[in-house]
C-alpha positions in Angstrom: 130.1 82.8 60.7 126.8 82.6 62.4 124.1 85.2 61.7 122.6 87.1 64.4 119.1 88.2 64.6 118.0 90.9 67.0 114.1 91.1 67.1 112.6 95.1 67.7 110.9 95.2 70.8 108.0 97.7 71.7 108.1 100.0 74.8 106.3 98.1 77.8 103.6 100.8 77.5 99.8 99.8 77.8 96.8 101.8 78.1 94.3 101.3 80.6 90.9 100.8 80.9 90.5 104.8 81.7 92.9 106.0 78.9 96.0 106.2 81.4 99.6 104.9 80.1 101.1 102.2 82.4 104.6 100.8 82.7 104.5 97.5 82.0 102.5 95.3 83.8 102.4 97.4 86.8 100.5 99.7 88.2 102.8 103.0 87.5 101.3 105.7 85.6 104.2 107.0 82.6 103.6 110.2 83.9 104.8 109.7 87.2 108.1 108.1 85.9 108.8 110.6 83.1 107.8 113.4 85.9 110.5 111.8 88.1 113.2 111.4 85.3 112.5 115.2 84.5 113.4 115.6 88.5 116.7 114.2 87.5 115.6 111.0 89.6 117.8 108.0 88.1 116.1 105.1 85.9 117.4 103.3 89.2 115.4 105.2 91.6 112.6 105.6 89.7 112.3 101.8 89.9 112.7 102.0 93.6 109.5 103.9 93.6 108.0 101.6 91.4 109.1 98.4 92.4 106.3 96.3 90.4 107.1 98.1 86.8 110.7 97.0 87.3 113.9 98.6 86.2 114.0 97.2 82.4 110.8 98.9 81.6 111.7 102.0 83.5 114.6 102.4 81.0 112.2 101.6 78.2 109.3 103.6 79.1 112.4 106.6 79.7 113.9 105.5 76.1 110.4 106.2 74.6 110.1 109.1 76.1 113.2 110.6 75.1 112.6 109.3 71.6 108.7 110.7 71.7 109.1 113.8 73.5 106.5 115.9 71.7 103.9 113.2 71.8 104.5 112.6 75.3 104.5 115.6 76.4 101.2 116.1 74.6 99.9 113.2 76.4 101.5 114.7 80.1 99.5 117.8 78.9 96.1 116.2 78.2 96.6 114.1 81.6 96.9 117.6 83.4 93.7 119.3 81.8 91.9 116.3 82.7 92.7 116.0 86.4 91.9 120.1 86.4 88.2 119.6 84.9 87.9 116.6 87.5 89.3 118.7 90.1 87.0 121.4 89.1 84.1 119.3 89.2 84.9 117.6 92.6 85.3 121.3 94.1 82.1 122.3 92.9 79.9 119.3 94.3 81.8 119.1 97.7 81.3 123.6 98.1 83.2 125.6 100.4 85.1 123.8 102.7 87.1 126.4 104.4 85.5 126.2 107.7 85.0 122.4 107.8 87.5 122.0 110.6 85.6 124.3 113.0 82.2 122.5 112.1 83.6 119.0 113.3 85.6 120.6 116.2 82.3 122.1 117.3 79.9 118.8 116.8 82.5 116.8 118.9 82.4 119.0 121.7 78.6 118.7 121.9 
């Protein structure tokens, strides 16, 4: 009888140069996928979306996720509070821009 090894493999998660968990090789942002699966959106769709992370390491990146929830969601959380202080700062610098339409309406009629 022949013995069978089967090697662990880790979760084709990477962290890029600004912090932000990727799927695989791609492009896709975990958060986007996990935010999909928690839309009930299929592994299958998901990779649809995300043609480039492909759909083994949407499965895997879904598997670690339901294995990690806590620290994941953690991670989703910090991702959130982040985009709101950039947000925040964004809004501040550009001002008010609630009557921006009517400015450039009015300069191209001039």
């Amino acid at each position: 009888m022949t013995s069978r090894v089967i090697e662990p493999e880790s979760p084709p998660l990477r962290i890029d140069q600004l912090d932000a968990i990727r799927v695989g090789d791609s492009q896709a942002l975990l958060e986007l996928v996990v935010r999909a699966f928690e839309d009930a959106e299929t592994a299958e769709g998901i990779a649809q979306r995300y043609p480039s992370a492909g759909l083994p390491a949407v499965y895997a990146a879904i598997t670690y996720f339901l294995n990690h929830v806590d620290q994941v969601q953690e991670y989703l959380a910090d991702r959130e509070r982040q985009a709101g202080e950039i947000r925040s700062r964004i809004e501040t610098r550009q001002g008010d821009q609630a009557g921006i339409r009517a400015r450039l309406l009015c300069r191209r009629s001039q």
